[in-house]
C-alpha positions in Angstrom: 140.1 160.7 172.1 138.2 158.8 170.0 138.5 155.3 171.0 138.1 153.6 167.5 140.5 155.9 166.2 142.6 154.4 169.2 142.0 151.3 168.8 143.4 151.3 165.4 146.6 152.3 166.3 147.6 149.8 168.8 150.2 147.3 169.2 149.1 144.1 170.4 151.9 141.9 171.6 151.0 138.5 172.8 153.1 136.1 174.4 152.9 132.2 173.9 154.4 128.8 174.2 155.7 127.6 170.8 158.1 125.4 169.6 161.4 125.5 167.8 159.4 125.9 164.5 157.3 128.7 166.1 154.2 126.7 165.9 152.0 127.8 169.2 151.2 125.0 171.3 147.5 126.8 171.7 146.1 129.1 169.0 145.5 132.7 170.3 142.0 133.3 171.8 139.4 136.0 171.8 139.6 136.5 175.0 143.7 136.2 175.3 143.9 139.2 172.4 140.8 141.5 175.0 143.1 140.9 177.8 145.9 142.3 175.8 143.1 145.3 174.4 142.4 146.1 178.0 146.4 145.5 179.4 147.1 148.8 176.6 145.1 150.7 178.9 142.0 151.0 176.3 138.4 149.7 178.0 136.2 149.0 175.6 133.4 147.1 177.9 131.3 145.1 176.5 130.8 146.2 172.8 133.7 144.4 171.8 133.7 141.8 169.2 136.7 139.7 167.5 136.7 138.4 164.4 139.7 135.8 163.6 139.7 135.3 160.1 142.1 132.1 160.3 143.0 130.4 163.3 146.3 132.0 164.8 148.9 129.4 165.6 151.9 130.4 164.4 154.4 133.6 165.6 154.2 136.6 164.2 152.4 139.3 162.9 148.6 139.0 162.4 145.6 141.0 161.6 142.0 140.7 163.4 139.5 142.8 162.6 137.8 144.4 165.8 133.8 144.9 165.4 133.5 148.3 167.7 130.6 150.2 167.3 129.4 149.3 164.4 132.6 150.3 163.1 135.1 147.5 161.5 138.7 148.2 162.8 142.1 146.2 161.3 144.6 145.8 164.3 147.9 144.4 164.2 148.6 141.4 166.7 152.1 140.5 167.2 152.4 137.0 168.9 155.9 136.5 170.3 157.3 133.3 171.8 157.6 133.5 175.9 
């Protein structure tokens, strides 16, 4: 399989405090949305950048863009309060 090609079809869930407004007590981190990568069952190693276009603080659904090989891939992040 061809791990970009992967990549862009994931479903990142995230969980996080918020409050009743959905407001995240602590935006969502670049290393909080690799863990989540990694927890799909996908290893990308090292070559793995994330680029957060705003900060994330709110739940939802958001897009990063994953910088893979060269390659610039739009994934879908849902952040759901837990």
């Amino acid at each position: 399989g061809d791990l970009a090609g992967r990549l862009g079809g994931l479903k990142i869930e995230i969980i996080k405090k918020a409050n009743k407004e959905g407001k995240l007590f602590a935006g969502v981190t670049e290393a909080e949305i690799k863990t989540a990568i990694k927890a799909s069952g996908l290893n990308l190693g090292k070559s793995l950048k994330i680029q957060i276009d705003k900060h994330i603080k709110e739940i939802g659904i958001h897009e990063v863009v994953i910088d893979f090989e060269n390659k610039k891939i739009p994934l879908k992040l849902k952040v759901k309060e837990g």
